[in-house]
PDB file of N, CA, C and O in Angstrom:
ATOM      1  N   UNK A   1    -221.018 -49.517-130.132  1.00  0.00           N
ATOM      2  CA  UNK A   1    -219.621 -49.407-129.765  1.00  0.00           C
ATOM      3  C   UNK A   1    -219.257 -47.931-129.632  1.00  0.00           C
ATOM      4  O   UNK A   1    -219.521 -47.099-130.500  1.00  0.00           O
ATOM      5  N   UNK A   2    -218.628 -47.663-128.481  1.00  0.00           N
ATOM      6  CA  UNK A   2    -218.408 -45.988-128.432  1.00  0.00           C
ATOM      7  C   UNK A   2    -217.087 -45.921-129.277  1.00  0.00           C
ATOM      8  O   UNK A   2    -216.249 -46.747-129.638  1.00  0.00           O
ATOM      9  N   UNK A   3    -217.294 -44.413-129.451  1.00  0.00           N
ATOM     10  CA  UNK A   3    -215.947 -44.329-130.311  1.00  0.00           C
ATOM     11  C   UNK A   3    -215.090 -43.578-129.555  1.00  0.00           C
ATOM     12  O   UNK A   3    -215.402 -42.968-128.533  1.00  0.00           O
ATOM     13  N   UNK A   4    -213.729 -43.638-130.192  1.00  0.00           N
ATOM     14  CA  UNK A   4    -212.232 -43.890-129.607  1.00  0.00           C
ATOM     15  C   UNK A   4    -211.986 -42.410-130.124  1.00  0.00           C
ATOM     16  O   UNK A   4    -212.154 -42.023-131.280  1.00  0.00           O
ATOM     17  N   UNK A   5    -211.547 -41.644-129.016  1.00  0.00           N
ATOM     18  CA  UNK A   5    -211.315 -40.107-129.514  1.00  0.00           C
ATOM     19  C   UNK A   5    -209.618 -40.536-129.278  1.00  0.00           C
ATOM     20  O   UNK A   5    -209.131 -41.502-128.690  1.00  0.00           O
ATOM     21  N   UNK A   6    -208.970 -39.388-129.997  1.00  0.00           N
ATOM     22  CA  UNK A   6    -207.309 -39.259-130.495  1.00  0.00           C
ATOM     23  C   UNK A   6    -206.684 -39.356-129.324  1.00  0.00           C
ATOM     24  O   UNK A   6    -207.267 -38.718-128.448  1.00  0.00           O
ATOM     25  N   UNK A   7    -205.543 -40.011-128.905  1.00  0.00           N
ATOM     26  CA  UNK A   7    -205.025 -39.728-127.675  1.00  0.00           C
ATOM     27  C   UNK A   7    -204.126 -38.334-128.336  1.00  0.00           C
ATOM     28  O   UNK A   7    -203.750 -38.192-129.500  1.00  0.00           O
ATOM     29  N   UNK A   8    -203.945 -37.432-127.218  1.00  0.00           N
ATOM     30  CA  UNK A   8    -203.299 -36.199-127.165  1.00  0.00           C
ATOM     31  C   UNK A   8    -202.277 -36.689-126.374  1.00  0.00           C
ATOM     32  O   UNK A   8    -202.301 -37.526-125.472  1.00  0.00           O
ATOM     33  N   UNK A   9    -201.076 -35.825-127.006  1.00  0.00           N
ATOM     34  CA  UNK A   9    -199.963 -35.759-126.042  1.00  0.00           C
ATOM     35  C   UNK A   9    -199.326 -34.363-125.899  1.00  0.00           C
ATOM     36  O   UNK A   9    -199.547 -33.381-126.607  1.00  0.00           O
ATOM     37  N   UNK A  10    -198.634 -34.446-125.026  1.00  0.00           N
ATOM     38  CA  UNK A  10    -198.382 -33.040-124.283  1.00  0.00           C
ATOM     39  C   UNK A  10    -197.729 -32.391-125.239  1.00  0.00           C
ATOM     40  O   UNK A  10    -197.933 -31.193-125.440  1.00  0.00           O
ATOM     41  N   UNK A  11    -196.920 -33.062-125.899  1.00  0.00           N
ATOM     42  CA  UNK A  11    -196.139 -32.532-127.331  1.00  0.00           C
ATOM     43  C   UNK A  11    -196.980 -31.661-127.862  1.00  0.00           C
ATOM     44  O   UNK A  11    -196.899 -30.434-127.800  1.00  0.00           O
ATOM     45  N   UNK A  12    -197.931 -32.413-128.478  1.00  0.00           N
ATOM     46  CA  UNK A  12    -199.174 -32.263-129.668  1.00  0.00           C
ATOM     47  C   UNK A  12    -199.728 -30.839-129.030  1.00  0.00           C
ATOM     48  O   UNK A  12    -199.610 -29.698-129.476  1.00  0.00           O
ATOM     49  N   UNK A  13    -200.434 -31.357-127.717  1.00  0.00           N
ATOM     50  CA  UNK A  13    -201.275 -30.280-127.452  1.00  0.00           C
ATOM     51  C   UNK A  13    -200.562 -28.595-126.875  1.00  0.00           C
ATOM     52  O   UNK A  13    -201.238 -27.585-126.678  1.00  0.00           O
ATOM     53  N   UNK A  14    -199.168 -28.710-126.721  1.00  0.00           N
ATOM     54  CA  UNK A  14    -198.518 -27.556-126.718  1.00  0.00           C
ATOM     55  C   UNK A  14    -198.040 -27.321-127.991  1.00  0.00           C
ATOM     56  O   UNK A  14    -197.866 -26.117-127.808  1.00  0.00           O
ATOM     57  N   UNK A  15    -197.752 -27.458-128.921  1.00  0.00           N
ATOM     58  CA  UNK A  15    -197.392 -27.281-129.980  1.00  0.00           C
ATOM     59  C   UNK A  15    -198.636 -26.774-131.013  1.00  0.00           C
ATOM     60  O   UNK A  15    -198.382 -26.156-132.046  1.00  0.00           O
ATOM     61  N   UNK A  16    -199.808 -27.066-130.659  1.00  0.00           N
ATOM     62  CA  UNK A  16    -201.150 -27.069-131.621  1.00  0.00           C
ATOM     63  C   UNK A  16    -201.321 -25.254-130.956  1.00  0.00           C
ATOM     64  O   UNK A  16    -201.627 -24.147-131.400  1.00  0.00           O
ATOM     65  N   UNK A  17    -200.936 -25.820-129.773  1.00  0.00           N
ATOM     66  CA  UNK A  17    -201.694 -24.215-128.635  1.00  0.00           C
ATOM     67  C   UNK A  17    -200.756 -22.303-129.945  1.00  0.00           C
ATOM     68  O   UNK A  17    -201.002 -21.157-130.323  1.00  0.00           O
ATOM     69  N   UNK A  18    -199.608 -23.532-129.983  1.00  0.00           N
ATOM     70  CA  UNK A  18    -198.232 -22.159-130.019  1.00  0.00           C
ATOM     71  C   UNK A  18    -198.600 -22.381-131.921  1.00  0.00           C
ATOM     72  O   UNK A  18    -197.989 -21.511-132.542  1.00  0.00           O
ATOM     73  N   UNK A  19    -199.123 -22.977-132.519  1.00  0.00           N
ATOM     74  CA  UNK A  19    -199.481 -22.233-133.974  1.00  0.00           C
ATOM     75  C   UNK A  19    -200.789 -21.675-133.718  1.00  0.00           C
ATOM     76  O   UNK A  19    -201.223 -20.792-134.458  1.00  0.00           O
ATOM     77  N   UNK A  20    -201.381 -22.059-132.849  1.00  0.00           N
ATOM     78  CA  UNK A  20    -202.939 -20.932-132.509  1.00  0.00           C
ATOM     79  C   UNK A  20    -202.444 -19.538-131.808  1.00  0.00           C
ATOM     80  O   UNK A  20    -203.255 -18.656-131.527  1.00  0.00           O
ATOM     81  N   UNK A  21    -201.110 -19.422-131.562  1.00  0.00           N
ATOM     82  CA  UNK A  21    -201.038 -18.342-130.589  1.00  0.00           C
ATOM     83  C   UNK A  21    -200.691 -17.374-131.992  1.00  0.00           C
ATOM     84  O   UNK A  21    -201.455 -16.452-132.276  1.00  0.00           O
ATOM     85  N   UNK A  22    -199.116 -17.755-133.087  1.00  0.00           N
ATOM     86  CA  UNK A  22    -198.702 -17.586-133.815  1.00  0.00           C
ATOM     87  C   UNK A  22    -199.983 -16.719-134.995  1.00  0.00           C
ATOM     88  O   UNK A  22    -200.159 -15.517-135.197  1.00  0.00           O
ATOM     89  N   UNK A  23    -200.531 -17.669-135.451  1.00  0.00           N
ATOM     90  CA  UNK A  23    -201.823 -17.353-135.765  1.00  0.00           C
ATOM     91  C   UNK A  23    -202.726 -16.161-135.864  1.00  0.00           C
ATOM     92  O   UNK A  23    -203.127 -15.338-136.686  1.00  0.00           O
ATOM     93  N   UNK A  24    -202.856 -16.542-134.416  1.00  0.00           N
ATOM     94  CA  UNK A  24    -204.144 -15.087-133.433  1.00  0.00           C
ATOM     95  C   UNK A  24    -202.771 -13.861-133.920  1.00  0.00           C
ATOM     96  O   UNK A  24    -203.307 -12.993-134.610  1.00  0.00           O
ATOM     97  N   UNK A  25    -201.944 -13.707-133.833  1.00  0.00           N
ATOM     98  CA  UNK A  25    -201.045 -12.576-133.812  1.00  0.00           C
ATOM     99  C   UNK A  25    -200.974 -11.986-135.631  1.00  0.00           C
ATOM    100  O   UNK A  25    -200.936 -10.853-136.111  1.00  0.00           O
ATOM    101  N   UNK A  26    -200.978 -12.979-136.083  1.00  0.00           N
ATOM    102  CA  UNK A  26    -200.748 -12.692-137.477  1.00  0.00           C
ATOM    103  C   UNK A  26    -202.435 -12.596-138.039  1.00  0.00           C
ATOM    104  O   UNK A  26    -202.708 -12.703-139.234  1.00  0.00           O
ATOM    105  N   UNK A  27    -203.159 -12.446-137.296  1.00  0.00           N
ATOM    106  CA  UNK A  27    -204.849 -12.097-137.691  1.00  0.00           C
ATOM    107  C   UNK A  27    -204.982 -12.817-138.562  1.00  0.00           C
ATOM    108  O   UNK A  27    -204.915 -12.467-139.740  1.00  0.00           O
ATOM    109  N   UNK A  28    -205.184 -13.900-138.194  1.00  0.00           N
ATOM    110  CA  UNK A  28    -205.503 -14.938-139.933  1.00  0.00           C
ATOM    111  C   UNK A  28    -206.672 -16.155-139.088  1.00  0.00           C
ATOM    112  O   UNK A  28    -206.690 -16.654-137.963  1.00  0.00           O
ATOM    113  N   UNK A  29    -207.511 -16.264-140.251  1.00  0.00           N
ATOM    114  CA  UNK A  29    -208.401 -17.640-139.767  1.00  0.00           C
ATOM    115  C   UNK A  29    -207.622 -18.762-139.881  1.00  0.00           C
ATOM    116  O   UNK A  29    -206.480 -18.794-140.338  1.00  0.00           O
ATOM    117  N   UNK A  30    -208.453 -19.960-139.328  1.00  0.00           N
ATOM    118  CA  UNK A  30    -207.839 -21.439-139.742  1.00  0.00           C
ATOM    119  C   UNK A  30    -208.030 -21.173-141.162  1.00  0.00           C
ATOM    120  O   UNK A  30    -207.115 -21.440-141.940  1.00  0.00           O
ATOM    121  N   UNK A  31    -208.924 -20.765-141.504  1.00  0.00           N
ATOM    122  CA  UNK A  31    -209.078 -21.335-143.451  1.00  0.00           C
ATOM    123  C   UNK A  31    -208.141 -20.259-144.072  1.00  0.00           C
ATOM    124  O   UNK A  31    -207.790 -20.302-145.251  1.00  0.00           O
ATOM    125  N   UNK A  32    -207.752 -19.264-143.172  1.00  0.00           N
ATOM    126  CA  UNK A  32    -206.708 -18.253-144.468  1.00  0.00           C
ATOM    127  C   UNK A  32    -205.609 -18.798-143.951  1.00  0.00           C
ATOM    128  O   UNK A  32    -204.717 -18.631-144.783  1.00  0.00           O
ATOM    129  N   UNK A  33    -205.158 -19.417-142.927  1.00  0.00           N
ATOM    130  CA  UNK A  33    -203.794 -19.991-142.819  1.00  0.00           C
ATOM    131  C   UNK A  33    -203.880 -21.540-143.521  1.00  0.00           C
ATOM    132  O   UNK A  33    -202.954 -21.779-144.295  1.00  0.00           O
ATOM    133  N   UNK A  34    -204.751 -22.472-143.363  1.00  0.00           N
ATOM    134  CA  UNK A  34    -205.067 -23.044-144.659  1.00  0.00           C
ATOM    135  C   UNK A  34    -204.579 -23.020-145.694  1.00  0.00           C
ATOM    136  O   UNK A  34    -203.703 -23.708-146.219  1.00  0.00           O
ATOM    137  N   UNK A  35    -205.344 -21.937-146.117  1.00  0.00           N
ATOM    138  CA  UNK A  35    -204.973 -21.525-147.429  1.00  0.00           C
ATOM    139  C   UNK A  35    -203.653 -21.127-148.266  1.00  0.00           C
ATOM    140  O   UNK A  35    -203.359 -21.258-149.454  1.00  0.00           O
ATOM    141  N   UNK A  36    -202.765 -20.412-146.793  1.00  0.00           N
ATOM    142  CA  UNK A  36    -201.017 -20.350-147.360  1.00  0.00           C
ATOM    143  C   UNK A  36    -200.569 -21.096-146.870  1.00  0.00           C
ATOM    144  O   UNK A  36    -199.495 -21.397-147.390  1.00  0.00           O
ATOM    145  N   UNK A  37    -200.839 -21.697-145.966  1.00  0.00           N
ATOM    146  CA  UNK A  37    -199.971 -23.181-146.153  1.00  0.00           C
ATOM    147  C   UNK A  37    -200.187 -24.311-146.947  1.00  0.00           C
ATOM    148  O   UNK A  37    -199.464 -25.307-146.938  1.00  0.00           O
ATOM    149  N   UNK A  38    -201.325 -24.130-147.732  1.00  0.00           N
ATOM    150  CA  UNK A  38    -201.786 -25.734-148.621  1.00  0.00           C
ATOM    151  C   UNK A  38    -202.039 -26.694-147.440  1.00  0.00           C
ATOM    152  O   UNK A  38    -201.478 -27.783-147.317  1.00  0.00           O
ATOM    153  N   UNK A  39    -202.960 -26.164-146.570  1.00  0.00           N
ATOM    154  CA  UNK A  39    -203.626 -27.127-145.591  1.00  0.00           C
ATOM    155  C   UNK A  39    -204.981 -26.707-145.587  1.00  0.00           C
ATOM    156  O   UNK A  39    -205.513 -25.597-145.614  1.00  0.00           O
ATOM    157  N   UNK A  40    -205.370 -27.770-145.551  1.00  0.00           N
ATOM    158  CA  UNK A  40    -207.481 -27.845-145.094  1.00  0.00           C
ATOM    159  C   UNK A  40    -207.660 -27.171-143.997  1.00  0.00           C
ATOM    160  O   UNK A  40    -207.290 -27.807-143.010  1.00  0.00           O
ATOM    161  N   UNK A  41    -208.100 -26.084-143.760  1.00  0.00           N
ATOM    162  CA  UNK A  41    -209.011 -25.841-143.040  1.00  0.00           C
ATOM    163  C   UNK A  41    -209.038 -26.545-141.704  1.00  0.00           C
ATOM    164  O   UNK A  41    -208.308 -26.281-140.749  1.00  0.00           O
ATOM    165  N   UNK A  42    -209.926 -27.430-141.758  1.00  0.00           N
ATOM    166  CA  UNK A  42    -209.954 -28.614-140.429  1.00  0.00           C
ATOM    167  C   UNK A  42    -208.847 -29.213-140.065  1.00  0.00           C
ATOM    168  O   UNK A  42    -208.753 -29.680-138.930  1.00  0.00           O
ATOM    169  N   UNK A  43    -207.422 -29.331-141.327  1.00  0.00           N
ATOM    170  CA  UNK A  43    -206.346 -30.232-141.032  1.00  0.00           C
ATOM    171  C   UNK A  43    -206.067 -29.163-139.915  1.00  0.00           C
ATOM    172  O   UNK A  43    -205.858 -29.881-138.937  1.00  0.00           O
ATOM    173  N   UNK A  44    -205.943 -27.855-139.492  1.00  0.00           N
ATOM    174  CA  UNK A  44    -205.281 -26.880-138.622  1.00  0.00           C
ATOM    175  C   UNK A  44    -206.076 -26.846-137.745  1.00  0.00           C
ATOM    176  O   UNK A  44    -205.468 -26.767-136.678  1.00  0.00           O
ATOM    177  N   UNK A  45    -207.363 -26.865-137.576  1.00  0.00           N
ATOM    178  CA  UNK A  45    -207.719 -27.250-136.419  1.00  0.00           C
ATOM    179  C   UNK A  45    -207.501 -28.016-135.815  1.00  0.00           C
ATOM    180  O   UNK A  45    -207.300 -27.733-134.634  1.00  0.00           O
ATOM    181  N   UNK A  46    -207.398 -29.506-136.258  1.00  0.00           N
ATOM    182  CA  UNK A  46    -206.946 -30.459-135.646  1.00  0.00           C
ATOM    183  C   UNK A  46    -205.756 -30.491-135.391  1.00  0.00           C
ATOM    184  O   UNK A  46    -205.521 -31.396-134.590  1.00  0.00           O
ATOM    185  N   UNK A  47    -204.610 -29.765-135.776  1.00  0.00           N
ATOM    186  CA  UNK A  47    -203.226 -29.011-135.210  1.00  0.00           C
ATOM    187  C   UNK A  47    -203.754 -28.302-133.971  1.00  0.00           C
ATOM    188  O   UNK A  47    -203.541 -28.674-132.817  1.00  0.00           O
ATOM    189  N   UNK A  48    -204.220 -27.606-134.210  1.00  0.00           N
ATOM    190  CA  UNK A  48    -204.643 -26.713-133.201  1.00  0.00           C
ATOM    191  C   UNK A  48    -204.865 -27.440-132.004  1.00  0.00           C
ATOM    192  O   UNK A  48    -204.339 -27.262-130.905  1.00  0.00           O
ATOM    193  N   UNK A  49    -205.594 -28.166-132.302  1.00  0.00           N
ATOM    194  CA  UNK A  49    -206.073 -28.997-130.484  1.00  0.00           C
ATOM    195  C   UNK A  49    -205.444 -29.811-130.275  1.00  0.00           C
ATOM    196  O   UNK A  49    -205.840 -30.504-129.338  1.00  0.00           O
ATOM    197  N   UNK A  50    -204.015 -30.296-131.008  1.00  0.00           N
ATOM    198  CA  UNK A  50    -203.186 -31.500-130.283  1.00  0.00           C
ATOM    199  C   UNK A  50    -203.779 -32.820-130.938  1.00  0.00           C
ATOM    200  O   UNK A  50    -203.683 -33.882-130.323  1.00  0.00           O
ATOM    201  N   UNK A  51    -204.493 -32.749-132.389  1.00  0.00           N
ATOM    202  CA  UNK A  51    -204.834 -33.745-132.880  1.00  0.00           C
ATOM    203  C   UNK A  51    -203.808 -34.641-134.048  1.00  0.00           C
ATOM    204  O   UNK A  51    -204.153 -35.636-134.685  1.00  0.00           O
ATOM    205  N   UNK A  52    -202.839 -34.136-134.076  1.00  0.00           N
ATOM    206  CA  UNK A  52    -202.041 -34.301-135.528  1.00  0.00           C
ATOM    207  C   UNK A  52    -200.858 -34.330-135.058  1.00  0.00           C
ATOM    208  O   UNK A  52    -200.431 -33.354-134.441  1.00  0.00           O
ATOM    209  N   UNK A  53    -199.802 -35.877-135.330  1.00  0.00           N
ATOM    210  CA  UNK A  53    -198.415 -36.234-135.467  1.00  0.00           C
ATOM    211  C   UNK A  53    -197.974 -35.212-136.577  1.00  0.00           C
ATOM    212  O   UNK A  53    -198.021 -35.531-137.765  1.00  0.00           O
ATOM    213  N   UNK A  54    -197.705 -34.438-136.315  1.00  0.00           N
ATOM    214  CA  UNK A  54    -197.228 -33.466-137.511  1.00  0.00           C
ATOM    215  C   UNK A  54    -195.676 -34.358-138.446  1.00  0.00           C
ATOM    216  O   UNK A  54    -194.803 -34.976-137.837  1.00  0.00           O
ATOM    217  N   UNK A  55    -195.709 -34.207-139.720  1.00  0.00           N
ATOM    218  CA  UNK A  55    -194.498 -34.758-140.256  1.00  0.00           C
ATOM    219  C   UNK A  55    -194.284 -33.540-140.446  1.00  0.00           C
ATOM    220  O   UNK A  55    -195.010 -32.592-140.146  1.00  0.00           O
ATOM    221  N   UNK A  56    -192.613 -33.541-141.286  1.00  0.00           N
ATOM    222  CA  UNK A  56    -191.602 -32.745-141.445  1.00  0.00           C
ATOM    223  C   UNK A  56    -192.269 -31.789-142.638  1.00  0.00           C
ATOM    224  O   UNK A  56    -192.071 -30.574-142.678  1.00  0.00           O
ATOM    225  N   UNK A  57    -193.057 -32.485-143.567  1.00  0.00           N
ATOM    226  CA  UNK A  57    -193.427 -31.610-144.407  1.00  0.00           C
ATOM    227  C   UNK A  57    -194.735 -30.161-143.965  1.00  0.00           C
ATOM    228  O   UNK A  57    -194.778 -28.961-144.236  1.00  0.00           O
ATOM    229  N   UNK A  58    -195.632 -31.104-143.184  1.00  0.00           N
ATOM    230  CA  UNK A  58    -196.521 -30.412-142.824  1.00  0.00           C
ATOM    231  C   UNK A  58    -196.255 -29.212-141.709  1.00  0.00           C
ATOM    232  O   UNK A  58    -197.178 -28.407-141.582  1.00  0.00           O
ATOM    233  N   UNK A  59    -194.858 -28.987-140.742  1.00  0.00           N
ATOM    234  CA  UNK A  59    -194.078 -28.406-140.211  1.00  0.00           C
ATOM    235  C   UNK A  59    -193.692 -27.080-140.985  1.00  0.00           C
ATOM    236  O   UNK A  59    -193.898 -25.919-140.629  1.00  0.00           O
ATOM    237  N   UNK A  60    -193.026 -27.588-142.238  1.00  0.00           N
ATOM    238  CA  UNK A  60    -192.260 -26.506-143.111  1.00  0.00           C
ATOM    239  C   UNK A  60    -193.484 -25.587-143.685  1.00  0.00           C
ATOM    240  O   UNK A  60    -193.357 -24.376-143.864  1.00  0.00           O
ATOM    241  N   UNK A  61    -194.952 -26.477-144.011  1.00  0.00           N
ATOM    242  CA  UNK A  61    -196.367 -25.653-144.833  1.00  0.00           C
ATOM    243  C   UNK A  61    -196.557 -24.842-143.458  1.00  0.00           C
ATOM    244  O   UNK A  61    -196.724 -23.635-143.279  1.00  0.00           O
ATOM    245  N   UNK A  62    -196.489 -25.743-142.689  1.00  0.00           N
ATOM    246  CA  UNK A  62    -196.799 -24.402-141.381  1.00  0.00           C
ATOM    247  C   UNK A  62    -196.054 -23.014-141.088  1.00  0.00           C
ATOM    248  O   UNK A  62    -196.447 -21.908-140.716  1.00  0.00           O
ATOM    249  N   UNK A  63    -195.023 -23.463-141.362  1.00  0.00           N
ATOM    250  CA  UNK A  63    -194.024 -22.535-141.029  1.00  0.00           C
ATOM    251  C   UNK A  63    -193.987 -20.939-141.821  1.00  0.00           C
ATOM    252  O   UNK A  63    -193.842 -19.811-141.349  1.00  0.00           O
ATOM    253  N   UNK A  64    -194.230 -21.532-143.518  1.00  0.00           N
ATOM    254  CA  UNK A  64    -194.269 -20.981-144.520  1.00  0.00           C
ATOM    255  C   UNK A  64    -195.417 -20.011-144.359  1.00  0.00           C
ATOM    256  O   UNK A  64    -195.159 -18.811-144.259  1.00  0.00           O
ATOM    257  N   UNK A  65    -196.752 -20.471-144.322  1.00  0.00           N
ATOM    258  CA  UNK A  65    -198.248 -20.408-143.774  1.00  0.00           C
ATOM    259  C   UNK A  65    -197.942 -19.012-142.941  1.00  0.00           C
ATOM    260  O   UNK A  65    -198.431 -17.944-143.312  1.00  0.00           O
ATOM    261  N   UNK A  66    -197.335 -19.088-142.120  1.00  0.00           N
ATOM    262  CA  UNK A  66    -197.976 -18.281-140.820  1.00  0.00           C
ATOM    263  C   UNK A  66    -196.496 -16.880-141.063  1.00  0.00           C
ATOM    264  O   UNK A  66    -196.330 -15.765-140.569  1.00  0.00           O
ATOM    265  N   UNK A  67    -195.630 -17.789-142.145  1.00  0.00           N
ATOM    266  CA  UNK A  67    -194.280 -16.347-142.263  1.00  0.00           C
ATOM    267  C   UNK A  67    -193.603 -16.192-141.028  1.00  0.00           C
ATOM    268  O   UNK A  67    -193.339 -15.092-140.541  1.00  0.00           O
ATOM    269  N   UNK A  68    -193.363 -17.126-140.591  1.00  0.00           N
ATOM    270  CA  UNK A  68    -192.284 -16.969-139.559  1.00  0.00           C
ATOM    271  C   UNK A  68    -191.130 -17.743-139.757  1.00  0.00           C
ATOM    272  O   UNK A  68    -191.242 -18.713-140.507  1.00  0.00           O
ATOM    273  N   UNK A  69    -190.071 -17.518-139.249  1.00  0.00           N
ATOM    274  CA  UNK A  69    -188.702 -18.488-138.951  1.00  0.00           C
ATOM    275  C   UNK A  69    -189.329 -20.293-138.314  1.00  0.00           C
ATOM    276  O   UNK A  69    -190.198 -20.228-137.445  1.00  0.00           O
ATOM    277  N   UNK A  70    -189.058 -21.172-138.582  1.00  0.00           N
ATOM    278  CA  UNK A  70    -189.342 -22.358-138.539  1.00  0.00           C
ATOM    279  C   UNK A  70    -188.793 -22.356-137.000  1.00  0.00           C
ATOM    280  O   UNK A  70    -189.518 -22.672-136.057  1.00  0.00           O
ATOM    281  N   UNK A  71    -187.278 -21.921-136.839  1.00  0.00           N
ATOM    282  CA  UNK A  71    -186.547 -21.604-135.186  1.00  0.00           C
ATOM    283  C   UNK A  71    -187.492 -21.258-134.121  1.00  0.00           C
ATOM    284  O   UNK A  71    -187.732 -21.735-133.012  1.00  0.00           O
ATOM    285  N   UNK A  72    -188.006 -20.169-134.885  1.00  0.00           N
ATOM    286  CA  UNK A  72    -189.546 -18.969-134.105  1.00  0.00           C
ATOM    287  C   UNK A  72    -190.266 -20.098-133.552  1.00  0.00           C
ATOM    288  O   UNK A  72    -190.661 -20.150-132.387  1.00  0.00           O
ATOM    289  N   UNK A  73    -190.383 -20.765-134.198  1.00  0.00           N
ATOM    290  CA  UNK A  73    -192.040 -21.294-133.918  1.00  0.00           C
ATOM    291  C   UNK A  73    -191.821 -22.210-133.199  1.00  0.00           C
ATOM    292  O   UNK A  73    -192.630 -22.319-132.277  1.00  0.00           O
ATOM    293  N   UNK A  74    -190.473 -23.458-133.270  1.00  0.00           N
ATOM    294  CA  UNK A  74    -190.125 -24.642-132.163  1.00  0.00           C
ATOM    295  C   UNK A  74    -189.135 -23.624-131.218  1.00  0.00           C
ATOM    296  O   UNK A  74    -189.478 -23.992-130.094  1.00  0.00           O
ATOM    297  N   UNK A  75    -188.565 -23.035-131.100  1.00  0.00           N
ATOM    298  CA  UNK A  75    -188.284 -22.310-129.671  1.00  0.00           C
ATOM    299  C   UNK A  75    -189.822 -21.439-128.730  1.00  0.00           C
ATOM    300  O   UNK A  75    -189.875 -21.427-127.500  1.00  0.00           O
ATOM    301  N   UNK A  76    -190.812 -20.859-129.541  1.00  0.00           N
ATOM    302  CA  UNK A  76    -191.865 -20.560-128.883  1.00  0.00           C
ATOM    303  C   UNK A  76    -192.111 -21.872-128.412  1.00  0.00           C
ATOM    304  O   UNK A  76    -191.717 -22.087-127.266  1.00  0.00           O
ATOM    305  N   UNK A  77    -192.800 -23.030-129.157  1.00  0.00           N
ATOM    306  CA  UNK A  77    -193.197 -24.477-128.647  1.00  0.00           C
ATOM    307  C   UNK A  77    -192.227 -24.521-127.243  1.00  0.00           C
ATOM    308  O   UNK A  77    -192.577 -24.408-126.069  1.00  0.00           O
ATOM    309  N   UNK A  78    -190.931 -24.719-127.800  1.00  0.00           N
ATOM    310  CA  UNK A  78    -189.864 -25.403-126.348  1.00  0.00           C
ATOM    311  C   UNK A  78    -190.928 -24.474-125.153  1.00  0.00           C
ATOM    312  O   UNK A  78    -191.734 -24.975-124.369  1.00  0.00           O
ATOM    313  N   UNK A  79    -190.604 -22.986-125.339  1.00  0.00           N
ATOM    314  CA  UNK A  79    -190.597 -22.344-123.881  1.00  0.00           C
ATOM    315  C   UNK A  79    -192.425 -22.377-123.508  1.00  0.00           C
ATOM    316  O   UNK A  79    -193.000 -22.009-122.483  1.00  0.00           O
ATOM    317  N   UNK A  80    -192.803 -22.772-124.364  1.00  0.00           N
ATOM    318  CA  UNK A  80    -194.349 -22.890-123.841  1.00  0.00           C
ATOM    319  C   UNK A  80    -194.589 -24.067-122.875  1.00  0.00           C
ATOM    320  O   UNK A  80    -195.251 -23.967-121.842  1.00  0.00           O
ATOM    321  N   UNK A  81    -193.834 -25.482-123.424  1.00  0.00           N
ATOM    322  CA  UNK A  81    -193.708 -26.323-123.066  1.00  0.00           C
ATOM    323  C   UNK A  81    -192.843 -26.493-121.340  1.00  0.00           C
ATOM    324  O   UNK A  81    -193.200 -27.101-120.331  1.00  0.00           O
ATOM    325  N   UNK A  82    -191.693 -25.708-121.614  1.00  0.00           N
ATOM    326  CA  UNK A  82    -191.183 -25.382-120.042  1.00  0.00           C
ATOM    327  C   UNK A  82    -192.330 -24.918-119.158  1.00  0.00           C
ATOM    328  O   UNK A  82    -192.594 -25.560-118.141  1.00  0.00           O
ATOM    329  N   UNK A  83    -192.865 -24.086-119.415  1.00  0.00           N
ATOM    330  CA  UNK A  83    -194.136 -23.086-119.102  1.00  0.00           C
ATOM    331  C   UNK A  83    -194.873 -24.146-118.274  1.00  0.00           C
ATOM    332  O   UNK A  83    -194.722 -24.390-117.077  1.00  0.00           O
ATOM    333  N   UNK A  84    -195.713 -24.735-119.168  1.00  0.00           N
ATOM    334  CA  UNK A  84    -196.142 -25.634-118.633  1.00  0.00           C
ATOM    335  C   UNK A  84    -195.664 -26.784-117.446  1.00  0.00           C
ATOM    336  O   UNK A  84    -196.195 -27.002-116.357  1.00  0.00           O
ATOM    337  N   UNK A  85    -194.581 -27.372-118.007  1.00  0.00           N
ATOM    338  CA  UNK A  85    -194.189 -28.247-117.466  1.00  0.00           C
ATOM    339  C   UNK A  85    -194.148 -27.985-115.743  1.00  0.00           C
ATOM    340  O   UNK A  85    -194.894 -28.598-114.980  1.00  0.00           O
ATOM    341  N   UNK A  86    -192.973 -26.795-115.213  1.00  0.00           N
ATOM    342  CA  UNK A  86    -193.096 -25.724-114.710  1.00  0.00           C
ATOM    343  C   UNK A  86    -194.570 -25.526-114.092  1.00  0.00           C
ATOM    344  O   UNK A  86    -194.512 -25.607-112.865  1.00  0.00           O
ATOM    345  N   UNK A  87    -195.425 -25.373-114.403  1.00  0.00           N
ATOM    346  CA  UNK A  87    -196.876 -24.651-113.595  1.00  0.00           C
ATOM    347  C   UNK A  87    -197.812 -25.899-113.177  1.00  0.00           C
ATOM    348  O   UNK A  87    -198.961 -25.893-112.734  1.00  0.00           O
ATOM    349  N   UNK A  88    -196.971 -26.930-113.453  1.00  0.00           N
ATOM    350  CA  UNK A  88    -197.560 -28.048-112.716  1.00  0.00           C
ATOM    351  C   UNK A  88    -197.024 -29.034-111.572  1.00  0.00           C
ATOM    352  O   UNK A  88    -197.758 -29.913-111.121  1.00  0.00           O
TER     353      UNK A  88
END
């Protein structure tokens, strides 16, 4: 039986892109942002690629994690998302 990879959605996978961008800027690995947010390692990768329904809590560890304004980070998402939307 083959296996069933995650459906991605455009949400997910622009939103995963804009804490990898966040991230790369603040020079931090997945495992040291991990690490201040009280997330695994792999749980942020799989953020990263549009793998993860993010809840409200895991939002705020992110937020905290990377030291930015929570605003920062879903207004970057929104205009990435225009971006996109836009270039297609």
């Amino acid at each position: 039986m083959a296996e069933r990879k995650p459906k991605h959605s455009l949400d997910h996978d622009v939103f995963g892109r804009t804490v990898r961008v966040f991230r790369a800027r603040k020079g931090l690995s997945q495992e040291e942002l991990g690490f201040r947010a009280k997330l695994h390692r792999n749980y942020v990768g799989a953020i990263e690629r549009g793998e993860i329904n993010l809840t409200l809590r895991v939002l705020l560890k992110l937020h905290r994690g990377l030291d930015v304004p929570l605003s920062e980070l879903i207004t970057d998402y929104e205009n990435q998302l225009i971006k996109w939307t836009r270039s297609r």
